[in-house]
C-alpha positions as CSV (number, residue, x, y, z in Angstrom):
1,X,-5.8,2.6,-15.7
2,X,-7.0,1.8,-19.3
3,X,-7.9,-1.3,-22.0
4,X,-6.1,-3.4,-24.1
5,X,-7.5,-1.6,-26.8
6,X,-10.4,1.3,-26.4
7,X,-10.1,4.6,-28.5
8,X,-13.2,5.7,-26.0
9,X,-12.4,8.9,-24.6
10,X,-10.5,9.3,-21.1
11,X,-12.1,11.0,-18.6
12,X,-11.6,12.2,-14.9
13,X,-14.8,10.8,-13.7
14,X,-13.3,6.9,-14.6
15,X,-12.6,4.7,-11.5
16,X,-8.5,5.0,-12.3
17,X,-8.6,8.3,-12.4
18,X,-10.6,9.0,-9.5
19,X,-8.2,6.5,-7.3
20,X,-5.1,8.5,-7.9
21,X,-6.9,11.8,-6.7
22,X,-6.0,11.2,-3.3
23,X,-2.7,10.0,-4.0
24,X,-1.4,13.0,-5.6
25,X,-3.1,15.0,-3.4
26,X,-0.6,13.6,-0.4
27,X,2.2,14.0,-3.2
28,X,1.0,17.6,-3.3
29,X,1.0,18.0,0.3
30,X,4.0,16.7,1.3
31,X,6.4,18.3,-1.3
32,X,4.8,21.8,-2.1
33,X,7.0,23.6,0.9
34,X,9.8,21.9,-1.3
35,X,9.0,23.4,-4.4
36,X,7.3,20.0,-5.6
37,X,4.4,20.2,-8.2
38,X,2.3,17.6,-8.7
39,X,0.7,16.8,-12.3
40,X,-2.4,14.6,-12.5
41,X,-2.6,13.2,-16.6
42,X,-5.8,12.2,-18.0
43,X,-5.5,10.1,-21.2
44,X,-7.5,10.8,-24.2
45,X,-8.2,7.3,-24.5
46,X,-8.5,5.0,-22.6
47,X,-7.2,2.2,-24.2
48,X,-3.2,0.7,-25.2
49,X,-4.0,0.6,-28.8
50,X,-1.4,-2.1,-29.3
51,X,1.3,-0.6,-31.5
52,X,-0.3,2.9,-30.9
53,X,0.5,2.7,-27.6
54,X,-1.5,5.6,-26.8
55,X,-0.9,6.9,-23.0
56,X,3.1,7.4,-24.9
57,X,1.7,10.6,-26.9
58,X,-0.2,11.8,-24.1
59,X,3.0,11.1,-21.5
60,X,5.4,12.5,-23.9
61,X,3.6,15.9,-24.3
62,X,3.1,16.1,-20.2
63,X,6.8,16.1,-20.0
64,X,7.1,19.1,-23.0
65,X,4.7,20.9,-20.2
66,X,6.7,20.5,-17.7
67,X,10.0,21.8,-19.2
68,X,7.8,24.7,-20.7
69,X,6.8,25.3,-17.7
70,X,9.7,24.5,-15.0
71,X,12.5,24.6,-17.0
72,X,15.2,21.3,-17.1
73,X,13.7,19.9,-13.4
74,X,13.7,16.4,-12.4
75,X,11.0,14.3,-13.1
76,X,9.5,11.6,-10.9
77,X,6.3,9.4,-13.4
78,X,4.4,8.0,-10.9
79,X,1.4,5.5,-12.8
80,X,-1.6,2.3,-12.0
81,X,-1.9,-0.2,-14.1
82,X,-1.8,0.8,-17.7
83,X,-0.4,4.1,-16.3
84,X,2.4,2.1,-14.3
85,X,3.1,0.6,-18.2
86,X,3.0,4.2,-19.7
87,X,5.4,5.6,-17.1
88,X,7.8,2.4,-17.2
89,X,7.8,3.2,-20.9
90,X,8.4,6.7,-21.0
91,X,11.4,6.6,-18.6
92,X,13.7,7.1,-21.7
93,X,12.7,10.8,-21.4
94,X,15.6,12.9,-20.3
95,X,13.9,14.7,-17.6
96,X,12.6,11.6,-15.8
97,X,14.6,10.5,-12.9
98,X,12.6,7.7,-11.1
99,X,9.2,5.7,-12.0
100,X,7.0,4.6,-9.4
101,X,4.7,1.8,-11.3
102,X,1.6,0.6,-9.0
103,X,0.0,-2.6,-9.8
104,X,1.3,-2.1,-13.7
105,X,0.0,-4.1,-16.4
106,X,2.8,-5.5,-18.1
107,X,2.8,-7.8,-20.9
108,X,5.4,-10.4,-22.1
109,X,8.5,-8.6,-23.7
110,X,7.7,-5.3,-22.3
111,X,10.9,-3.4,-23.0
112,X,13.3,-2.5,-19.7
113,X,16.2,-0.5,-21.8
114,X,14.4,2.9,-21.2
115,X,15.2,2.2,-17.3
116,X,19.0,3.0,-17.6
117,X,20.4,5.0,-15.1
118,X,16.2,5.6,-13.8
119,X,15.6,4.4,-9.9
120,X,12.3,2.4,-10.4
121,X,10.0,1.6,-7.6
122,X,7.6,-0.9,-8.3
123,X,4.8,-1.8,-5.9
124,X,2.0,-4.8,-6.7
125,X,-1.0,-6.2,-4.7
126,X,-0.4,-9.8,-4.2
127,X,-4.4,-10.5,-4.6
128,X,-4.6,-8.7,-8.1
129,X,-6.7,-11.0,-10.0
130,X,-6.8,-7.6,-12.8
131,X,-2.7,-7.5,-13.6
132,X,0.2,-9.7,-12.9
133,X,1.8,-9.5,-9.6
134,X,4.4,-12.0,-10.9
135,X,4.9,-10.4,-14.1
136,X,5.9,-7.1,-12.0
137,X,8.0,-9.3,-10.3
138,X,10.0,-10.7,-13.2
139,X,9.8,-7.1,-14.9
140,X,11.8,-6.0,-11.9
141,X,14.4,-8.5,-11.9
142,X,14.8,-7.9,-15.4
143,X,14.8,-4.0,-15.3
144,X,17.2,-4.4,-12.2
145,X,19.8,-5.3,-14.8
146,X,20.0,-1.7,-16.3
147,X,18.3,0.6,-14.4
148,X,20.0,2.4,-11.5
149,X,18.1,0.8,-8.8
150,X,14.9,-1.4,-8.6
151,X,12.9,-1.8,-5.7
152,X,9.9,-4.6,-6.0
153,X,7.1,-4.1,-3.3
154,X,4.3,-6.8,-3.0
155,X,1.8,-5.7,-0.7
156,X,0.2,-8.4,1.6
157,X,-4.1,-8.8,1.1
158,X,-4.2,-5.7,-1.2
159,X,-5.7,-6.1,-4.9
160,X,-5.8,-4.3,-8.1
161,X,-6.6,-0.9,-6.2
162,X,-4.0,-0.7,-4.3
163,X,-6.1,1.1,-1.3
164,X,-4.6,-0.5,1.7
165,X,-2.9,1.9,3.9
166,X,-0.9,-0.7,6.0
167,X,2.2,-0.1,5.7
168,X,3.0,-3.8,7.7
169,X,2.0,-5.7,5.3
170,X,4.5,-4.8,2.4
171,X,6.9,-7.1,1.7
């Protein structure tokens, strides 16, 4: 999660942050008998910083970690809201193959060409008053014309938060 524009510093304790705790925990859970390892990135800032775009620098030198440290291994960027933008955007990175974007914030003209050959999964509460639900929507459709495969996922009732655990109402 982030701002528009904030050069405050990130932190752990920050709502964002604290949502996706859970969430990679079950990541961790589920795929550490499979040699999975989960990351969890904290920005230094917590804003987009227009052309800065910030959460890039901070993406780009998780991925230099993780060929440091596991070599040339496949790369899922999983990401909320500004996150969801900062993984969309760093998809161009060799060792990403697939981008799970929840709730993302995603402004006019955001770019889709970095999505070639990626399989993109994006998922959007359809009561988000915070980011667009039908700006993820027409992101998808547009993305769905380079990128592997595209999967859009509104998700009945929920909001920004993305805490309902229902899986019958995704749609």
């Amino acid at each position: 999660g982030g701002q528009v524009r904030s050069l405050k510093p990130g932190s752990p304790s920050q709502l964002a942050a604290v949502r996706m705790r859970p969430f990679a925990g079950k990541l961790h859970r589920a795929g550490a008998g499979q040699g999975l390892a989960t990351w969890t990135l904290h920005y230094r800032y917590q804003g987009w910083n227009g052309e800065q775009a910030s959460p890039l620098a901070d993406v780009g030198w998780a991925l230099e970690e993780v060929r440091r440290r596991h070599g040339g291994v496949p790369v899922t960027l999983a990401g909320h809201s500004m996150g969801g933008r900062a993984a969309l955007r760093s998809a161009g990175d060799p060792s990403v193959w697939v981008v799970l974007a929840l709730a993302p914030w995603l402004p006019d003209g955001e770019p889709v060409d970095q999505l070639a050959g990626r399989r993109v999964l994006i998922a959007h509460g359809s009561l988000d008053r915070v980011t667009s639900p039908r700006a993820s929507a027409a992101y998808a459709e547009r993305a769905g014309k380079v990128a592997g495969s595209v999967g859009f996922r509104q998700v009945r009732g929920d909001t920004h938060a993305m805490l309902l655990r229902d899986r019958k109402s995704v749609v």
